[in-house]
N, C-alpha and C positions, 0 to 999 in steps of 0.2 A: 498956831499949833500946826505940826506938818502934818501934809493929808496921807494920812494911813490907808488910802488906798492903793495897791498896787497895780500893774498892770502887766499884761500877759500876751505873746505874738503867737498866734494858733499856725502852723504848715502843715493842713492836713494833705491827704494825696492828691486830691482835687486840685490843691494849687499847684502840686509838682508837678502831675500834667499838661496842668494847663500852661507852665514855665515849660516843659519841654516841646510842647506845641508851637508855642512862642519864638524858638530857637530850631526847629525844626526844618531842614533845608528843602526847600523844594526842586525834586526832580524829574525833569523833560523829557522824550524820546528825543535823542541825537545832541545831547548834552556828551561832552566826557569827562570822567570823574575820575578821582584817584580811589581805589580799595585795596582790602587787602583780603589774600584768600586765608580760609580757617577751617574751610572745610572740603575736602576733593571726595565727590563721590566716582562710582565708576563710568556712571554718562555724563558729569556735568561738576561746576563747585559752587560752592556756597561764600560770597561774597560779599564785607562787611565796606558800606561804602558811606555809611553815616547815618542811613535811613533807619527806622520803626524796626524796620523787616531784613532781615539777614537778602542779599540780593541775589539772582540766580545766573550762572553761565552753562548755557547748553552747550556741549562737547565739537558738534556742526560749527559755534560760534568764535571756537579757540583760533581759529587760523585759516589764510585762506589756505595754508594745506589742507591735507587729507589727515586727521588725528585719528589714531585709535585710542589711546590712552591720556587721558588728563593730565596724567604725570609728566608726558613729552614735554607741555609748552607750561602748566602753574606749578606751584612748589607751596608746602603750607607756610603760612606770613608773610610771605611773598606782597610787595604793596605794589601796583604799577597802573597806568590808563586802561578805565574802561569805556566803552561806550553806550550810552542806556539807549537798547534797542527799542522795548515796548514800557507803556503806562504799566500803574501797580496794577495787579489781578484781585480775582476777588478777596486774595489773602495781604494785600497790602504788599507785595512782593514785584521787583522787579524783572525785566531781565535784562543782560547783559552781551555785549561782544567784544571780542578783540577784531575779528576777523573786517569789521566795517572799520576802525582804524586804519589797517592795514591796507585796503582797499583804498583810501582816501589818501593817503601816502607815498601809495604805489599809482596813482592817478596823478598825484603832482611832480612826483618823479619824471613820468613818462614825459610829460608834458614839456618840463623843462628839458630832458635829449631830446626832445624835438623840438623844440624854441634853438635847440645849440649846434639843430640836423647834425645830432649823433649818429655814429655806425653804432649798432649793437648786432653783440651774435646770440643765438637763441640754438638747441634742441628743439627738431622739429618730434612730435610728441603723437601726431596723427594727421592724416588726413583725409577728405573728404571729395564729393568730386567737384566742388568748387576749386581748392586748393590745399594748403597745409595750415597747420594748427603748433604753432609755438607758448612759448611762456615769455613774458618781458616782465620782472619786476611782482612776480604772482600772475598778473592780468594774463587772460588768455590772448592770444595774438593771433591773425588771419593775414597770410599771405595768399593772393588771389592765382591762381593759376599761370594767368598771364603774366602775372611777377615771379615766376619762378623762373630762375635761368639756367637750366640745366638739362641735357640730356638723358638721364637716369628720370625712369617711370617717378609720378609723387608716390607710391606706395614704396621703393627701396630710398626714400629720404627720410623716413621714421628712423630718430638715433643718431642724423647726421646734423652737425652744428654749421648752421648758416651766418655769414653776414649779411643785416638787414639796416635796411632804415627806413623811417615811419611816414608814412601815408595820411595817415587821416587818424587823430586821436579826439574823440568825443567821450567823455563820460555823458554826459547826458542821455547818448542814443547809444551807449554801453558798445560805442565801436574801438575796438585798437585793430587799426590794418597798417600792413607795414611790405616792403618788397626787397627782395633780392637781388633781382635786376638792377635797381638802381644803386644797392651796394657795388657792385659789380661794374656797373655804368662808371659810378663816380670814379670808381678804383683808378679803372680802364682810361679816362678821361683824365685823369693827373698826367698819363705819359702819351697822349694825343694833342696834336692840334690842327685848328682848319686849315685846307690845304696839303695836309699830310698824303701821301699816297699809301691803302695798306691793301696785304692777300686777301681775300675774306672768301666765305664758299658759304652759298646759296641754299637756305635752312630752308627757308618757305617758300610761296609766289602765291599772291591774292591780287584781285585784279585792278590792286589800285597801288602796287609795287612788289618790291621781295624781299623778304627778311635776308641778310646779311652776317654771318659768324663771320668776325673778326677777334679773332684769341681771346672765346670763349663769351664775349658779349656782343651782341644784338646790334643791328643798327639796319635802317630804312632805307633801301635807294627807290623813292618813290617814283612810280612810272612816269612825271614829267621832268626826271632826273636822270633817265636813261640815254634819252638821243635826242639832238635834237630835230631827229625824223621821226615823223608820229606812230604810234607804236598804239595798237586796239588793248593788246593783254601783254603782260612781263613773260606769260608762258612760249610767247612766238618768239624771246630774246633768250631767253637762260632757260635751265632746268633743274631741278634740285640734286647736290651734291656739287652742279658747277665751279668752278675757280675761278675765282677774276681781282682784278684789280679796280679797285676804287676808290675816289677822294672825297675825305672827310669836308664836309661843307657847313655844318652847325654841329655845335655841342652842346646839350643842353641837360646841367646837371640838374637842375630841378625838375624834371619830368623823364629823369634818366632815359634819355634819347640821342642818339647820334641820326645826323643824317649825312647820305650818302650818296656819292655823282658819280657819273661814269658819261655821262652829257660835256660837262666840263672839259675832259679828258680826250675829245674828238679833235684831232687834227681838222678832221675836215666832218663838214655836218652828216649825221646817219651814217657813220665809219661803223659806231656800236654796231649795228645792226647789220651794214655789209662785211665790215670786216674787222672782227673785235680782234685780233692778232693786232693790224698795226695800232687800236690804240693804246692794249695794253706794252706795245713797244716805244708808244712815245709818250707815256704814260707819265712818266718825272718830267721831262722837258715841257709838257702844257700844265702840268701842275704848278712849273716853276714860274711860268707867265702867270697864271694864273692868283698865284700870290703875290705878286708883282703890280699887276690891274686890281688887286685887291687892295694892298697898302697904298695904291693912289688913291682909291675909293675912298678909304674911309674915313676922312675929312675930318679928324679929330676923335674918332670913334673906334676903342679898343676891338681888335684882331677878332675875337673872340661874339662881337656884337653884329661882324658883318657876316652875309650870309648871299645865296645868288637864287633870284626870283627863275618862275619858269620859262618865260621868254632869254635866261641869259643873264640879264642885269644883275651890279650888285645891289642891296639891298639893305636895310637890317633886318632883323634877325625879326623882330615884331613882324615884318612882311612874309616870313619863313613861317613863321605861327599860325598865322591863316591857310597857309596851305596845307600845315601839319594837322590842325583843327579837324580838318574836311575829311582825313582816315578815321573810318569807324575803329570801332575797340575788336580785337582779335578776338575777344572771347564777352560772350554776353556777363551783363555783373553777377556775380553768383551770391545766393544767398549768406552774410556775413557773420556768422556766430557770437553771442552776447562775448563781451569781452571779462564779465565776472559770472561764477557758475554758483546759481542758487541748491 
């Protein structure tokens, strides 16, 4: 006989919780997730991103710009990355960024133009009496004073767009420093080479050489590159605003530095000093020897690698490094501003 009992599958709501608990994604601080928006209030929106709880974006959070209105950057049903900044609150509720995306994208950015030692130009935006204050990519940027190469005060360079390239990129220690000088250097440094003879006029004098203008960029004729008659200070040979002639003796584009002789360039030893007329009169002709003694020098070693120690000899350029080492820094390191603004 068939059993006339029947049978019956009870889904109360208990179980559909409990099924939705079961399927219920869990979310991390610094996850990123896809949502969509549903709801834009006037400081923030309401972001549906799979969770319990409708998720939150604080208006601070929409960008590393400056927002005033929600509307600028979400749109309603809008779906796109977010990134969950904190755990749920007491109400089961997230929150949200775009602005920490953006930051992490603009940190990998930087990083590879400088893996590729990009030029970049920047809007200088502000600055400070360390130096100037740019934008790269969102990231705040810090050019140091002593990287700045220009005659105009840093307060009339607010508005003006620099070439730069980059110094020191840490996220971690929230540094982007970056210099203008060595945009400038490099530029300058494409139509030089050692042994060149150029005009240059005398910006500085500290007592361990003189700063050098040569068409607008910088370059060192250190005081054991003057004479080779011993010389106590650069201020008893030149003075500033001077004119002189001097030969390019390193070029070094990775620490945007030229260096620069007028030692080289003596006919006869201590000319600089008694009679800087005849040497910038024979100024090409010992430059021409001098390239000459140079290309027998360097013994399978490109142009650009040789360099001439302080007694005279040539060298390379590693030997020229230690004595560029031994110049302190023109300017004490100045305090470096975070490179993302909380």
């Amino acid at each position: 006989m068939a059993n006339s009992k029947t049978s019956t599958i009870g889904f109360t709501h208990e179980d559909f919780a409990a099924l939705l608990d079961k399927y219920d994604y869990h979310f991390s601080p610094g996850d990123i997730v896809a949502g969509t928006v549903f709801s834009i209030e006037p400081r923030g929106a309401l972001i549906d991103i799979g969770a319990k709880t409708a998720a939150y974006i604080p208006i601070q959070e929409m960008s590393i710009n400056r927002v005033e209105n929600p509307e600028e950057v979400l749109h309603a049903n809008e779906t796109r990355e977010f990134y969950i900044l904190t755990d749920e609150n007491e109400d089961g509720q997230l929150t949200l960024s775009i602005r920490r995306i953006e930051y992490m994208r603009a940190w990998e950015r930087v990083r590879q133009l400088q893996a590729e030692d990009a030029t970049v130009r920047s809007l200088v935006f502000a600055t400070n009496r360390g130096g100037a204050l740019v934008r790269i990519e969102g990231l705040r940027g810090f050019i140091p004073g002593s990287h700045i190469s220009t005659r105009k005060a840093k307060e009339e360079l607010v508005a003006e767009e620099l070439p730069l390239k980059f110094l020191e990129v840490d996220e971690q220690r929230n540094r982007l420093v970056l210099s203008h000088r060595r945009a400038l250097v490099e530029r300058k440094m494409n139509r030089l080479e050692v042994a060149e003879v150029v005009i240059g006029t005398v910006r500085g004098i500290k007592p361990y050489g003189a700063f050098i203008d040569i068409g607008g960029v910088s370059g060192l004729l250190h005081i054991s590159e003057i004479s080779h008659e011993h010389i106590d200070t650069p201020s008893t040979v030149f003075k500033v605003n001077d004119e002189l002639k001097v030969m390019i003796i390193d070029l070094d584009s990775e620490r945007g530095r030229i260096s620069l002789s007028t030692k080289q360039l003596e006919p006869e030893p201590g000319a600089m000093v008694k009679n800087p007329e005849l040497v910038y009169e024979k100024a090409e002709e010992m430059a021409a020897k001098f390239k000459e003694k140079l290309l027998v020098a360097q013994q399978g070693l490109p142009v650009a690698e040789i360099a001439v120690t302080e007694d005279g000899a040539i060298a390379s350029v590693a030997v020229m490094e230690e004595i560029i080492e031994d110049i302190p820094s023109a300017e004490e390191e100045p305090e470096i501003p975070p490179a993302t603004e909380e």
